[in-house]
C-alpha positions as CSV (number, residue, x, y, z in Angstrom):
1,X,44.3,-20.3,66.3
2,X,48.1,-21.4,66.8
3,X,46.7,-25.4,66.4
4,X,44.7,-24.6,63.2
5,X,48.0,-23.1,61.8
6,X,50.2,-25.5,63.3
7,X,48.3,-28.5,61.5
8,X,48.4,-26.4,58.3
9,X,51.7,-26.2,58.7
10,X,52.5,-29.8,59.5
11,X,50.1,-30.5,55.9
12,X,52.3,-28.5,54.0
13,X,55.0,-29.8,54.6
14,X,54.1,-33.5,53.9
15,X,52.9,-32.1,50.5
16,X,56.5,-30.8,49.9
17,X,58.1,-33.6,51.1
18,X,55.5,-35.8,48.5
19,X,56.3,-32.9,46.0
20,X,59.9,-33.1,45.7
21,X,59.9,-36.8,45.7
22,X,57.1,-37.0,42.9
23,X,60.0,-34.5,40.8
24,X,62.0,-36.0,37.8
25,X,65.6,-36.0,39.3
26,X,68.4,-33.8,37.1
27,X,71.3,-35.8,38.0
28,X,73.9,-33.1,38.3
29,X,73.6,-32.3,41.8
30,X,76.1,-35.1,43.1
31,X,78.5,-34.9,39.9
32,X,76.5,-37.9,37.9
33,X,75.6,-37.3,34.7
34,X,72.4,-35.8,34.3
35,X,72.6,-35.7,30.1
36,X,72.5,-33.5,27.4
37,X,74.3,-30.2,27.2
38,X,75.2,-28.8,30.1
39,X,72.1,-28.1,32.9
40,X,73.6,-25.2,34.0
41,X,73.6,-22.8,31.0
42,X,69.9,-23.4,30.2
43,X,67.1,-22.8,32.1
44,X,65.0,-25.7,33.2
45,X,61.4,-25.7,32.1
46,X,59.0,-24.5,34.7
47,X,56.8,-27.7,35.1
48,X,53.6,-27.9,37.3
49,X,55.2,-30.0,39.8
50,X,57.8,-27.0,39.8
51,X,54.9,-24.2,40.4
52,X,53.4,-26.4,42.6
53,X,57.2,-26.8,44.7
54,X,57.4,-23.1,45.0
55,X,53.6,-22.6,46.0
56,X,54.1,-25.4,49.2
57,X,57.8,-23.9,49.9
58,X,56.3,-20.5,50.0
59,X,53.5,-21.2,51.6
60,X,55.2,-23.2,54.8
61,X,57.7,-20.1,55.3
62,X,54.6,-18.0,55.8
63,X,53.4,-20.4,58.4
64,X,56.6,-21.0,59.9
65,X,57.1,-17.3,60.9
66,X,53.4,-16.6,61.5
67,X,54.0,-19.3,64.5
68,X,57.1,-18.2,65.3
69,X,55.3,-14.4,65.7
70,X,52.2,-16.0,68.0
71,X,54.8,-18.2,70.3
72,X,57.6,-14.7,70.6
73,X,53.9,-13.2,71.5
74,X,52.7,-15.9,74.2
75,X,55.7,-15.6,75.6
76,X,56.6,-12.0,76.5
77,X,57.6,-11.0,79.5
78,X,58.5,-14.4,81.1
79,X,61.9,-16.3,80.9
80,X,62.7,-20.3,81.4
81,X,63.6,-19.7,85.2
82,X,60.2,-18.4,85.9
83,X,58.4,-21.5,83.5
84,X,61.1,-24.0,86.1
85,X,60.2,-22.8,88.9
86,X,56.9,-21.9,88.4
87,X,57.3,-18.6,89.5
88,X,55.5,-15.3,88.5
89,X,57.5,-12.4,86.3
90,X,58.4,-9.8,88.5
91,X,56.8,-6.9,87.5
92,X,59.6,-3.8,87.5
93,X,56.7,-0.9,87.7
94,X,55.8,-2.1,91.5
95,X,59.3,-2.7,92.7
96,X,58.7,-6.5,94.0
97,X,61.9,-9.0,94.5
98,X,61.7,-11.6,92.0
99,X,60.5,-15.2,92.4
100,X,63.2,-16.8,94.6
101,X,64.3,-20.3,93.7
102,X,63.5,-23.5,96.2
103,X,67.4,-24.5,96.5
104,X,66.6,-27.4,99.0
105,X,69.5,-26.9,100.7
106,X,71.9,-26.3,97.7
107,X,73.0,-23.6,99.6
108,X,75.0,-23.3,102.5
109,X,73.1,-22.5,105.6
110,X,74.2,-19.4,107.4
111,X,77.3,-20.1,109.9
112,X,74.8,-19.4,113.1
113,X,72.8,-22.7,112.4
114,X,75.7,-25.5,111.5
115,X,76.6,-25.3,115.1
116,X,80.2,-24.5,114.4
117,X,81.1,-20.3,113.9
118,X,84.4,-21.2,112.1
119,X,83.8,-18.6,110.0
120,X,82.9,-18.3,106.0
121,X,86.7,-19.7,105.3
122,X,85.7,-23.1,106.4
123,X,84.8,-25.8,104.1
124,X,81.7,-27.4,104.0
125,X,81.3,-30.8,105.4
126,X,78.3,-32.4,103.7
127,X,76.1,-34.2,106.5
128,X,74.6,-37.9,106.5
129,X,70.6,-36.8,106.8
């Protein structure tokens, strides 16, 4: 379902982008002259191409948050760590720990394996593994 409106979406806008290009430019919108009397005090003629404009543009916002409703609902209940680190949500209703992360020795490894107990003051001396 979320392909079928994701090409439909893709369709439309190519159509708008042909739409707006096939359009009869004003001229006023970068301060050229776009001719007679003023565009702004009369209203512009609602041409097909101009129906046809507002039908695509319509049209794509419906699509646009009709995905953006499926993908908020695929995703529910799941965060980026969890997608990472292929973990599984924790579920809060059994009480489980969640997903730890695989630090591959990012972390400091506690002061009973280094073979020094200098404490948690000293600094940590990377090794040549």
């Amino acid at each position: 379902m979320e392909n079928v409106i994701l090409i439909v979406h893709l369709l439309l806008a190519l159509a708008l982008i042909g739409v707006v290009l096939l359009q009869r430019s004003e001229g006023g919108g970068l301060g050229m002259g776009g001719g007679g009397g003023g565009a702004m005090s009369q209203r512009a003629a609602a041409t097909a191409l101009g129906k046809i404009t507002w039908g695509l543009a319509i049209a794509f916002i419906i699509t646009s948050i009709t995905l953006t409703v499926l993908a908020a609902s695929d995703a529910s209940g799941t965060s980026v760590m969890d997608r990472l680190t292929g973990g599984t949500p924790a579920e809060e209703s059994d009480g489980s720990a969640p997903a730890t992360l695989d630090t591959d020795g990012l972390l400091p490894p506690p002061s009973g394996e280094t073979g020094t107990d200098s404490g948690a003051d000293a600094p940590m001396v990377p090794s040549a593994d």
